[in-house]
C-alpha positions, 0 to 999 in steps of 0.5 A: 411755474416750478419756481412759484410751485416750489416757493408758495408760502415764501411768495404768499408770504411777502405778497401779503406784506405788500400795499395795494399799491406796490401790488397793483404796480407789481401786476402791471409790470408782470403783465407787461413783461408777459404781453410783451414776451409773448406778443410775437407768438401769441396775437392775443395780448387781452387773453395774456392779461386776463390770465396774468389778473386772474393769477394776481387775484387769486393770490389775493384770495388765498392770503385773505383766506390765510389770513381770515384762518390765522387770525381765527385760530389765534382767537381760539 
Protein backbone atom coordinates (compact mmCIF):
# COMPACT_ATOMS: atom_id res chain seq x y z
CA UNK A 1 0.00 0.00 0.00
CA UNK A 2 2.81 2.36 0.44
CA UNK A 3 3.75 2.13 -2.96
CA UNK A 4 0.32 2.90 -4.38
CA UNK A 5 0.28 5.83 -1.60
CA UNK A 6 3.49 7.10 -2.85
CA UNK A 7 2.68 6.90 -6.77
CA UNK A 8 -0.97 8.01 -7.18
CA UNK A 9 -0.81 10.28 -9.67
CA UNK A 10 1.80 8.48 -11.77
CA UNK A 11 -0.50 5.13 -11.45
CA UNK A 12 -3.82 7.22 -12.09
CA UNK A 13 -1.97 8.59 -14.80
CA UNK A 14 -1.18 5.64 -16.82
CA UNK A 15 -4.64 3.61 -15.54
CA UNK A 16 -6.33 6.31 -17.54
CA UNK A 17 -4.34 5.51 -20.73
CA UNK A 18 -5.34 2.27 -20.69
CA UNK A 19 -8.17 0.32 -22.95
CA UNK A 20 -10.97 -1.10 -21.45
CA UNK A 21 -9.46 -3.92 -22.48
CA UNK A 22 -6.06 -4.02 -20.89
CA UNK A 23 -7.96 -2.63 -17.69
CA UNK A 24 -10.17 -5.48 -17.32
CA UNK A 25 -7.12 -7.83 -18.14
CA UNK A 26 -4.99 -5.90 -15.73
CA UNK A 27 -7.80 -6.49 -12.88
CA UNK A 28 -8.42 -9.95 -13.53
CA UNK A 29 -4.56 -10.88 -13.25
CA UNK A 30 -4.67 -8.60 -9.81
CA UNK A 31 -7.09 -10.64 -8.61
CA UNK A 32 -5.74 -13.90 -9.22
CA UNK A 33 -2.60 -13.13 -7.91
CA UNK A 34 -4.47 -11.72 -4.71
CA UNK A 35 -6.92 -15.00 -4.72
CA UNK A 36 -4.21 -16.94 -4.99
CA UNK A 37 -1.78 -15.44 -2.34
CA UNK A 38 -4.29 -15.37 0.03
CA UNK A 39 -6.07 -18.62 -0.41
CA UNK A 40 -4.25 -20.30 2.35
CA UNK A 41 -5.16 -17.60 4.99
CA UNK A 42 -7.99 -16.53 4.05
CA UNK A 43 -11.27 -19.14 3.10
CA UNK A 44 -12.89 -16.37 1.49
CA UNK A 45 -11.77 -15.96 -2.22
CA UNK A 46 -15.31 -13.96 -3.33
CA UNK A 47 -14.40 -11.25 -0.34
CA UNK A 48 -10.48 -10.93 -1.96
CA UNK A 49 -12.35 -10.28 -5.18
CA UNK A 50 -14.87 -8.21 -4.22
CA UNK A 51 -12.57 -5.95 -2.52
CA UNK A 52 -9.89 -6.16 -5.63
CA UNK A 53 -13.12 -4.67 -7.76
CA UNK A 54 -13.96 -2.43 -5.57
CA UNK A 55 -10.48 -0.69 -5.75
CA UNK A 56 -10.44 -1.20 -9.56
CA UNK A 57 -13.73 0.62 -9.80
CA UNK A 58 -12.65 3.21 -7.65
CA UNK A 59 -9.66 4.09 -9.69
CA UNK A 60 -12.15 4.28 -12.62
CA UNK A 61 -14.25 6.73 -10.71
CA UNK A 62 -11.41 9.13 -9.70
CA UNK A 63 -9.81 9.41 -13.49
CA UNK A 64 -13.38 10.03 -15.00
CA UNK A 65 -13.42 12.68 -12.35
CA UNK A 66 -9.95 14.21 -13.27
CA UNK A 67 -10.74 13.93 -16.36
CA UNK A 68 -14.61 15.60 -16.11
CA UNK A 69 -12.36 18.69 -13.85
CA UNK A 70 -9.30 18.76 -16.54
CA UNK A 71 -11.40 19.28 -19.41
CA UNK A 72 -13.77 21.68 -17.47
CA UNK A 73 -10.87 23.79 -16.54
CA UNK A 74 -9.62 24.00 -20.19
CA UNK A 75 -12.94 25.29 -21.36
CA UNK A 76 -12.74 28.31 -18.91
Amino acid sequence: MEFVKAHKGTLLSHYSMLTPTQKMGYKDKVTQLCVKKQQTACDNPRGVQHDMEASFDAMDQEVCLQSSLLRMSNQE
